[in-house]
C-alpha positions in Angstrom: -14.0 3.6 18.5 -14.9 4.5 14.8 -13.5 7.5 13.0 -14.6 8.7 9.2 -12.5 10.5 7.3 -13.7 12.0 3.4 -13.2 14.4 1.2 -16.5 14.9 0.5 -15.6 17.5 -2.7 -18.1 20.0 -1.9 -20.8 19.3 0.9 -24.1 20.5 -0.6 -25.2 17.7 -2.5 -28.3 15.7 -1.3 -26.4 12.5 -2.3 -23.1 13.2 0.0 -25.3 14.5 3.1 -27.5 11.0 3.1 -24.5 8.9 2.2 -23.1 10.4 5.6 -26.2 10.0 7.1 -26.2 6.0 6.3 -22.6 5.6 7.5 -23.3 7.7 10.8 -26.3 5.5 11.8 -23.8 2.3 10.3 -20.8 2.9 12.3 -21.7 5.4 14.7 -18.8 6.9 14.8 -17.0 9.1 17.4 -15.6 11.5 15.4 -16.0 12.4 11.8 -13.4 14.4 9.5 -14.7 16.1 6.5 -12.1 17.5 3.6 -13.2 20.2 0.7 -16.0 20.8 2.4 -16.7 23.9 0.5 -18.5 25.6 2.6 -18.9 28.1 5.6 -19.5 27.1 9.4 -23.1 28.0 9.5 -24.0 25.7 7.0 -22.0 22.8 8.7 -23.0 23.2 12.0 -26.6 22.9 10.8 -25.9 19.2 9.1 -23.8 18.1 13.0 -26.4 19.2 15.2 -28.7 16.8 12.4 -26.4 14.0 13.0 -26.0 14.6 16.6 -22.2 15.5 17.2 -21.5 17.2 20.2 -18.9 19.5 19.6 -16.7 20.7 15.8 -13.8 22.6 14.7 -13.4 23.8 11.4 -11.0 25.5 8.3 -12.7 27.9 6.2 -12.7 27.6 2.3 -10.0 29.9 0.6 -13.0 30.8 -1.8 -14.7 27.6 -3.2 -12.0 25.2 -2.9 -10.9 23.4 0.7 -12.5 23.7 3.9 -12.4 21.3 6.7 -14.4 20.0 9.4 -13.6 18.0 12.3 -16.8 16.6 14.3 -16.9 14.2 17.7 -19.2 13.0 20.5 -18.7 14.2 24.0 -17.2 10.3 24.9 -14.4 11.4 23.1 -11.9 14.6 24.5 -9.7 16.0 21.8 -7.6 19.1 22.2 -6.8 21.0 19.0 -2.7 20.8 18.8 -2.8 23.1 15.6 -4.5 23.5 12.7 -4.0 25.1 8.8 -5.7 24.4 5.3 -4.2 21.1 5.3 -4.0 19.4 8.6 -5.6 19.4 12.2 -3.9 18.0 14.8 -5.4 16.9 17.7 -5.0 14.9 20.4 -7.4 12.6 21.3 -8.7 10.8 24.8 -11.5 8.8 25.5 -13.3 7.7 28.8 -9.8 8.5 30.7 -8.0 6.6 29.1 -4.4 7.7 28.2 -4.5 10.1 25.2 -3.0 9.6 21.2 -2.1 11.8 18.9 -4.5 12.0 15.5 -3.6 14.1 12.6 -6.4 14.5 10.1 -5.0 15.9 6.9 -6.0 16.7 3.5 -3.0 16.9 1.2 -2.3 20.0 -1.2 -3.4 18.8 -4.7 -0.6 21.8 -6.1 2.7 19.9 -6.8 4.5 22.7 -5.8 3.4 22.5 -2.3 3.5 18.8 -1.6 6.8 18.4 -0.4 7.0 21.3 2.0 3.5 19.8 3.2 5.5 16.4 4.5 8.4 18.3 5.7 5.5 20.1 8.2 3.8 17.1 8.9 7.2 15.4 9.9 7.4 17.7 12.7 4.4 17.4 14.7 6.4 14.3 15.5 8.4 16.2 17.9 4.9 16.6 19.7 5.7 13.3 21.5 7.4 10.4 20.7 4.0 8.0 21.5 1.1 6.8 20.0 0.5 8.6 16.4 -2.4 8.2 14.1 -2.5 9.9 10.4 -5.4 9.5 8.7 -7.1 11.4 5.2 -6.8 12.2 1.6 -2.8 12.3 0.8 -3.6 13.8 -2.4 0.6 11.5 -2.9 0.3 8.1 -5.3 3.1 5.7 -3.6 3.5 3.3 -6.0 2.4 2.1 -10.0 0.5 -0.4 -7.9 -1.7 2.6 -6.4 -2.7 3.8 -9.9 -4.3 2.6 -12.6 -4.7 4.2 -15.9 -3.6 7.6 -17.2 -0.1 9.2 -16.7 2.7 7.1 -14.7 2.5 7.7 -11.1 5.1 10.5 -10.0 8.5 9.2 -8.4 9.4 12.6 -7.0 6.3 12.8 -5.1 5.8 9.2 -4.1 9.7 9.5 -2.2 8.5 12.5 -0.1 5.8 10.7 0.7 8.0 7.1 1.6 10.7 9.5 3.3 8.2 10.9 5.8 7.2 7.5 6.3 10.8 6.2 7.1 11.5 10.0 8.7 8.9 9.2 11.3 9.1 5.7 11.1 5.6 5.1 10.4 3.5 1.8 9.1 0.5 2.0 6.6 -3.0 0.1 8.1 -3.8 -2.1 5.0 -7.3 -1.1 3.8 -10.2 -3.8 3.0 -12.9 -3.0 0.6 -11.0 -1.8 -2.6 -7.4 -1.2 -3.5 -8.0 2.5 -5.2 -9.8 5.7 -3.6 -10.5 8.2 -5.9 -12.0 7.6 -9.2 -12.2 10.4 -12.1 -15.8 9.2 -12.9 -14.7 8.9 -16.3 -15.7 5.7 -18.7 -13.7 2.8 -20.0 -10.1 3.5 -21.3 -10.2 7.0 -20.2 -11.2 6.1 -16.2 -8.4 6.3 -13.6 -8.3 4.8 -10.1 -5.8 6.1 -7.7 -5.4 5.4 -3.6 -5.3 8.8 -2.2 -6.7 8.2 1.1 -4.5 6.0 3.8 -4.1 5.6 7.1 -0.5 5.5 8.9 0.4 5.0 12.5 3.3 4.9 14.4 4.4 1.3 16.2 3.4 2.9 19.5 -0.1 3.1 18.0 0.2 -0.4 16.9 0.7 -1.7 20.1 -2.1 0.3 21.6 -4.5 -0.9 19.0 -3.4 -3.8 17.6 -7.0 -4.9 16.0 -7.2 -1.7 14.3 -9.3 -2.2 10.4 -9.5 0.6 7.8 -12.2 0.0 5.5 -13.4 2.1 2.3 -16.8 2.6 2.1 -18.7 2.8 -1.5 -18.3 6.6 -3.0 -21.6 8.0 -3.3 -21.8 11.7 -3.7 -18.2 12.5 -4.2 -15.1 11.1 -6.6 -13.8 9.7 -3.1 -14.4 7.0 -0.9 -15.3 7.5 2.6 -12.7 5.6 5.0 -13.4 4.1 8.3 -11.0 3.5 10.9 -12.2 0.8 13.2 -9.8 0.7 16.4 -11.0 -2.6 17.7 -11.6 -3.8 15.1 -14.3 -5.4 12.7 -15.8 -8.8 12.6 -18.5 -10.0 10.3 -19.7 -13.7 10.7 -20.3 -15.0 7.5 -23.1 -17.9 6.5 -21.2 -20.6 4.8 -22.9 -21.5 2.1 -24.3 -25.2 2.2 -22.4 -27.2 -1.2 -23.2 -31.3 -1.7 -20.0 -33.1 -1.7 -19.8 -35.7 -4.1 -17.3 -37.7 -2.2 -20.2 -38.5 0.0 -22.2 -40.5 -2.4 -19.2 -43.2 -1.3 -20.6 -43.1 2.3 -23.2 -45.8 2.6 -25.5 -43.9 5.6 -25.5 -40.7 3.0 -28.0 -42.6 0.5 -30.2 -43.5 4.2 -29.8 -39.8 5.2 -31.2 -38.6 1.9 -34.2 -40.9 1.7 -35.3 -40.3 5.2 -35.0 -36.5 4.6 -36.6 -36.5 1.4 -40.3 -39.2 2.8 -40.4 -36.7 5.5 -43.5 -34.9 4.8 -43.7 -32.3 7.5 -42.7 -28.6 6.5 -42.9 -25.0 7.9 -46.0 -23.2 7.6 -46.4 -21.1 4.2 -43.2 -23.6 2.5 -43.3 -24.8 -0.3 -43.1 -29.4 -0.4 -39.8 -28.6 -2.4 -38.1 -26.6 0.0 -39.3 -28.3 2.6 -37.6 -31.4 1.4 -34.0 -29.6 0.3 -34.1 -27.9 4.6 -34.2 -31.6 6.0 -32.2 -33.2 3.7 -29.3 -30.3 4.4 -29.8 -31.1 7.9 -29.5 -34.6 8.0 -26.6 -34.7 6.0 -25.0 -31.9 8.2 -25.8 -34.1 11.4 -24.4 -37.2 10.1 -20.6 -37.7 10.9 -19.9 -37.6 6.8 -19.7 -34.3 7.5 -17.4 -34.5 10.2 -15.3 -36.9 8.4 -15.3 -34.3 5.5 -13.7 -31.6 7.8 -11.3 -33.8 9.4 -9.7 -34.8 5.7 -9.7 -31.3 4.9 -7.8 -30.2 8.6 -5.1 -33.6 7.9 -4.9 -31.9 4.0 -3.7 -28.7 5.4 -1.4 -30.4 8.0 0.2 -32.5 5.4 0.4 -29.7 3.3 2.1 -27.3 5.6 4.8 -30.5 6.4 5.9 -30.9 3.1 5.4 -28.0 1.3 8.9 -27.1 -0.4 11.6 -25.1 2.5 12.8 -22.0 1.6 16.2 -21.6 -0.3 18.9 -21.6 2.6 21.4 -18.4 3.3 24.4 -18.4 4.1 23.4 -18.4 8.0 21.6 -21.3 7.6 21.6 -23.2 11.0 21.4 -27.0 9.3 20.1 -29.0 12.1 16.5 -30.8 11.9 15.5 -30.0 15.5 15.9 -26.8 18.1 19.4 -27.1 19.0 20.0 -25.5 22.5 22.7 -22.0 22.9 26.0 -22.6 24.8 26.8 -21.6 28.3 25.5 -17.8 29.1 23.1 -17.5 25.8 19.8 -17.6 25.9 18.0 -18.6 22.2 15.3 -16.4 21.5 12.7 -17.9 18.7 9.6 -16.1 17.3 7.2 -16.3 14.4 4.3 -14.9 13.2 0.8 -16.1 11.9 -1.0 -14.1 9.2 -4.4 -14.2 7.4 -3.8 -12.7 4.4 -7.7 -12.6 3.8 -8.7 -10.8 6.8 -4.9 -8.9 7.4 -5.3 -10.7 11.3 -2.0 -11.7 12.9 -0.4 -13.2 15.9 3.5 -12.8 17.0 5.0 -15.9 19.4 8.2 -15.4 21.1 9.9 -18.3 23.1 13.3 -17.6 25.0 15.0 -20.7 26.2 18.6 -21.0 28.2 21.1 -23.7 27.5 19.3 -26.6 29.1 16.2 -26.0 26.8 13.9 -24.8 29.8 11.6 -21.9 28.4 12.4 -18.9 30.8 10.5 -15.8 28.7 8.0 -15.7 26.4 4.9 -13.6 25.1 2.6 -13.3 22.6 0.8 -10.5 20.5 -2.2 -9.9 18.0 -2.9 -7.3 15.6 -3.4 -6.6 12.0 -0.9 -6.5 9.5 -0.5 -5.8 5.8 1.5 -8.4 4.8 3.4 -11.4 6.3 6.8 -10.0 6.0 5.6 -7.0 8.4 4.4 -9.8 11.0 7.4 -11.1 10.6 8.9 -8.2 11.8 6.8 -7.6 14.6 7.8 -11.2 16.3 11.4 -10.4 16.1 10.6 -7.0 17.2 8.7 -8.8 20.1 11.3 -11.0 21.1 14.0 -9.1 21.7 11.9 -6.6 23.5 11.3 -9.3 26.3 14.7 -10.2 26.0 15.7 -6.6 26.9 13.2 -6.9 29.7 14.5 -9.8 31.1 18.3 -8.2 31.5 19.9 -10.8 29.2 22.9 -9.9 27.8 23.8 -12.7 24.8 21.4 -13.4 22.6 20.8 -16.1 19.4 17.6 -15.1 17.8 16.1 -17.2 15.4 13.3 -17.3 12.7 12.5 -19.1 9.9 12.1 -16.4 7.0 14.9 -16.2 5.3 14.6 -13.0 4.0 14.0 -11.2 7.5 17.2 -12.6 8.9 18.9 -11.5 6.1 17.7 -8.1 5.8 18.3 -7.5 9.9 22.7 -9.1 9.1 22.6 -6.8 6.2 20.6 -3.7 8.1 19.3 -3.4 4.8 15.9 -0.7 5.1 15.7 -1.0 1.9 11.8 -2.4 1.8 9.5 1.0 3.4 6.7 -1.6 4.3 9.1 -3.4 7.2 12.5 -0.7 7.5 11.4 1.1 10.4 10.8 -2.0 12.2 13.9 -3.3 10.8 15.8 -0.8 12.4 14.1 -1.1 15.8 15.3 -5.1 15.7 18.4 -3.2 15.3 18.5 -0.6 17.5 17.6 -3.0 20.0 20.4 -5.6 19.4 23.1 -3.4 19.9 22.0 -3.1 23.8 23.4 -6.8 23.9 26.5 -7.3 24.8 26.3 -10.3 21.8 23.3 -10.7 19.5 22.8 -12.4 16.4 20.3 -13.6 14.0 20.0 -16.7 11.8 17.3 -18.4 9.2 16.8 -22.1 10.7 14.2 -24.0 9.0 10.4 -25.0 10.1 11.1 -27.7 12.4 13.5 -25.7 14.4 11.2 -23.5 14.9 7.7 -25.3 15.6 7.2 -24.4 18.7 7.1 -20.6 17.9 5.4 -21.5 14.9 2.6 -23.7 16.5 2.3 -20.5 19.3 2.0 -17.8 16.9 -1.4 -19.9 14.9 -2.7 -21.0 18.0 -3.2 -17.6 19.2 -4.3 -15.8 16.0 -7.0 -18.8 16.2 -7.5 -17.6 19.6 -7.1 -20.9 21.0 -4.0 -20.4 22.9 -4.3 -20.4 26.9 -3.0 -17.1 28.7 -1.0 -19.4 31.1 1.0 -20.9 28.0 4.1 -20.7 29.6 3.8 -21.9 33.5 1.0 -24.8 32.0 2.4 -26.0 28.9 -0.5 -26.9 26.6 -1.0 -30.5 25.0 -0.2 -29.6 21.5 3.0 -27.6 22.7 4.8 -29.8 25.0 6.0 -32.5 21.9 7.3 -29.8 20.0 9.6 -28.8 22.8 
């Protein structure tokens, strides 16, 4: 499903209707949220029935300022929760499947009503306590980080914003395609960029979704950019771009290769001799096992890389041994991990439970996006204690090997708003053991989680991981 969500600042221009035109035939979305529209229903309805939207709900203008309009396809069944100037909430189904909660909101831009704004908003969480979606102009600056040039960002407003988050215990979906939203149109020194427009969700969503993308569009027509919420997801295969490597020239079949490709005389029809001559001699070379041995010295870089890079300072909770040490009697060791792409924000959580003789008796796996690696980090541990709970155990070792998490969850220190409502779910759910603790342990003691956790954000990790140990597993065990 696709979603769009802009404040277009005022709907009548020719350059905002065909940008929304281009990003409707683009993404075809199912729904499509429009903020300041600035303008009446008749008008509106005229530009959905163009686009072909089944059905609409909209928020007048108070004059020539606001105005909002909600549009969707008839795949998609949303129920109108409640509605003002500044939010609709809806909730949202789609071919019968179980139904979420979406609030699309466009935050007051008067200071004086900001606050009272994310007091409301906090309690449409009392609608349910399931799967919750926020997505719109926040009209809030979090951070110095969201804002660049003009005044400081404002602190008062920025901790209404991160105590709703933490109220509601809600995550933000990181957002590709720029780090700022808004843009005063303005030239050199006296430009400023701000992110006003986010997307948050509750961990319930999360789970539901894990693939989720945001992505800001270019701002054409408007000071804002449009954002897309993708809820399975979006993936672009990219062309690598063919490079010579001069190591090759040390291969003695590459000289051969390049001849041969280069007396070859036979070309496409309407191609030029030249290019004719660079196509073969690309594709020779990229037959010829150079360029297998070229990817196999890259894969054994990365490997030796990742062995000896430098370990993380120790805490005091170090556990100092150089392999996984098995629990005592009546514990079962609960291990996770988490892989992260910081380039694309994909992830994958491993958790491996194993009893005092070593055997592996839970474990489970998990992808999803993420916007940074401490967050997947979180989600692992989250992970494996939830299958622990599942599984009735009632002592429990849990071990990871960032340093940082484990001491944040003995601390249950919140103090970071990207991870602390996760943080206290890890928490909340220890204290259904009887016993549960957590400690840092270093790589190797934690391999097996570790080689999980890439293997299936590479998608190359069998379903039946557990009952048919894989090749590259069973050593590590």
């Amino acid at each position: 499903m696709a979603l769009i969500s802009w404040n277009v600042r005022g709907l009548g221009q020719k350059d905002t209707i065909r940008s929304l035109k281009v990003m409707n035939a683009n993404f075809n979305p199912c729904i499509i949220f429009l903020s300041e529209t600035k303008q009446k229903k008749p008008f509106l309805e005229r530009i959905r029935k163009r686009l072909k939207f089944d059905s609409s709900f909209y928020i007048d203008p108070l004059g020539i300022s606001g105005g909002l309009a909600l549009w969707w396809k008839s795949d998609s069944n949303i129920s109108i929760l409640s509605s003002d100037k500044n939010c609709i909430h809806t909730s949202i189904s789609c071919a019968g499947e179980p139904p979420w909660l979406c609030s699309f909101i466009y935050g007051p831009p008067k200071r004086e009503e900001k606050q009272e704004f994310w007091y409301h908003l906090a309690s449409l969480r009392s609608y349910s306590s399931c799967k919750w979606c926020i997505i719109g102009d926040s009209n809030i600056v979090a951070s110095q980080d969201e804002k660049l040039g003009g005044l400081p960002y404002d602190l008062a407003q920025a901790n209404w914003f991160l105590n709703f988050l933490d109220e509601c215990q809600l995550m933000e979906l990181p957002i590709k395609g720029g780090s700022f939203s808004w843009s005063n149109k303005q030239c050199e020194e006296n430009n400023i960029l701000e992110k006003l427009d986010r997307i948050m969700f509750s961990s319930e969503w999360s789970d539901y979704f894990p693939r989720a993308t945001g992505i800001f569009e270019v701002a054409i027509g408007s000071d804002h950019s449009p954002l897309i919420l993708l809820t399975c997801g979006f993936r672009k295969k990219w062309k690598k771009d063919f490079k010579f490597e001069s190591r090759w020239l040390i291969e003695d079949e590459c000289k051969d290769n390049v001849h041969s490709a280069w007396s070859d005389s036979t070309r496409e029809p309407n191609q030029s001799p030249l290019v004719g001559k660079l196509n073969k001699t690309k594709a020779r070379v990229l037959e010829s096992p150079i360029e297998v041995w070229h990817y196999a010295e890259e894969a054994f870089c990365e490997f030796s890389n990742s062995i000896l890079r430098p370990e993380i300072s120790p805490t005091p909770r170090v556990i100092q041994t150089k392999s996984w040490s098995p629990p005592p009697p009546g514990v079962v060791k609960v291990n996770c991990d988490a892989s992260f792409d910081a380039s694309s924000g994909v992830a994958a959580a491993a958790a491996i439970i194993r009893d005092c003789s070593g055997c592996i008796v839970r474990g489970a796996t998990k992808s999803f996006t993420a916007s940074s690696a401490s967050v997947a980090e979180s989600l692992a541990a989250r992970l494996g204690l939830s299958i622990a709970i599942d599984a009735s155990f009632s002592n429990v070792f849990m071990e990871t090997d960032n340093a940082d998490l484990a001491s944040r969850l003995n601390a249950k220190s919140f103090s970071s708003w990207e991870t602390a409502s996760i943080d206290r779910d890890i928490v909340n759910l220890a204290s259904s053991f009887s016993s549960c603790q957590f400690s840092f342990v270093r790589r190797e003691c934690n391999c097996a989680a570790d080689w999980i956790a890439k293997a299936v954000r590479l998608e190359r990790c069998p379903q039946d991981w557990i009952s048919v140990i894989p090749e590259g597993l069973r050593p590590l065990l």
